[in-house]
C-alpha positions in Angstrom: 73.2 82.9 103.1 73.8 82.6 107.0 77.1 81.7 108.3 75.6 78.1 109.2 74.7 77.3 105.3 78.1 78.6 104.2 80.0 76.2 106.7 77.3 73.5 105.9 78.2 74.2 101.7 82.1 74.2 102.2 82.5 71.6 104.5 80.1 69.4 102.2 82.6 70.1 99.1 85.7 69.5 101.2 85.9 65.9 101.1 85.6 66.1 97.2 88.5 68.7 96.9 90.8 67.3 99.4 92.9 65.2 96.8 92.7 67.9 94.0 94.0 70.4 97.7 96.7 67.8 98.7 98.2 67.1 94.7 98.0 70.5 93.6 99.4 72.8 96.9 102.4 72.7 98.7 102.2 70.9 102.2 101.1 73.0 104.7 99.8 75.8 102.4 96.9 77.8 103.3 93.3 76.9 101.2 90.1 78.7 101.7 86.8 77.5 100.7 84.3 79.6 99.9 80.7 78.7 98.1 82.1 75.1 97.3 85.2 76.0 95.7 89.0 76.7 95.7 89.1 81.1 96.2 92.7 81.3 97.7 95.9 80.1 99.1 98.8 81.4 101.0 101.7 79.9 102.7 100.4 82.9 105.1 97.2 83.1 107.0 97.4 87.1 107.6 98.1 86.9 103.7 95.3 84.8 102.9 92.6 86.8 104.9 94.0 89.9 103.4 93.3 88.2 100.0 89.7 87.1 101.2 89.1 90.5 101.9 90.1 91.9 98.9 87.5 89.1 97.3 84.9 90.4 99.4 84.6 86.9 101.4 84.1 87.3 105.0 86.9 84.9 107.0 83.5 83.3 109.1 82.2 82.4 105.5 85.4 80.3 104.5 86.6 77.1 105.1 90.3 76.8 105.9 92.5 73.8 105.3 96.2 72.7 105.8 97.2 70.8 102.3 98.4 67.5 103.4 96.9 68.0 106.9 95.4 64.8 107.6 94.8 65.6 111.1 91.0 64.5 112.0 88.9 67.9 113.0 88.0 66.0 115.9 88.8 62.9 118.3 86.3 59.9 119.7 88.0 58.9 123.0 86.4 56.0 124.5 
């Protein structure tokens, strides 16, 4: 899979696992995505690549969120 269909499958399954991400983690936490799903947390970014890493998930290939982070990805200014 390129790096363009594992951004496209993660950030497709995002909006679906935002409220299981924001109910289940502590706020500001650390959560990868990786092929669709929950693979890791860590209150730590160095901490959670290492733990990538040892799952054999390339950083590029992950999504990371913030839980609670409701901070848009990106801003319309008119």
């Amino acid at each position: 899979m390129t790096r363009e269909e594992h951004r496209a499958v993660n950030e497709t399954a995002f909006p679906r696992l935002k409220p299981t991400i924001d109910a289940t983690y502590p706020p500001k936490q650390f959560v990868a995505i990786a092929g669709g799903k929950i693979v890791t947390d860590d209150a730590n970014f160095d901490k959670l690549r290492e733990k990538l890493h040892a799952l054999g998930i390339d950083l590029w290939d992950a999504l990371i969120e913030r839980a609670g982070d409701d901070t848009p990805d990106y801003l319309e200014i008119l």
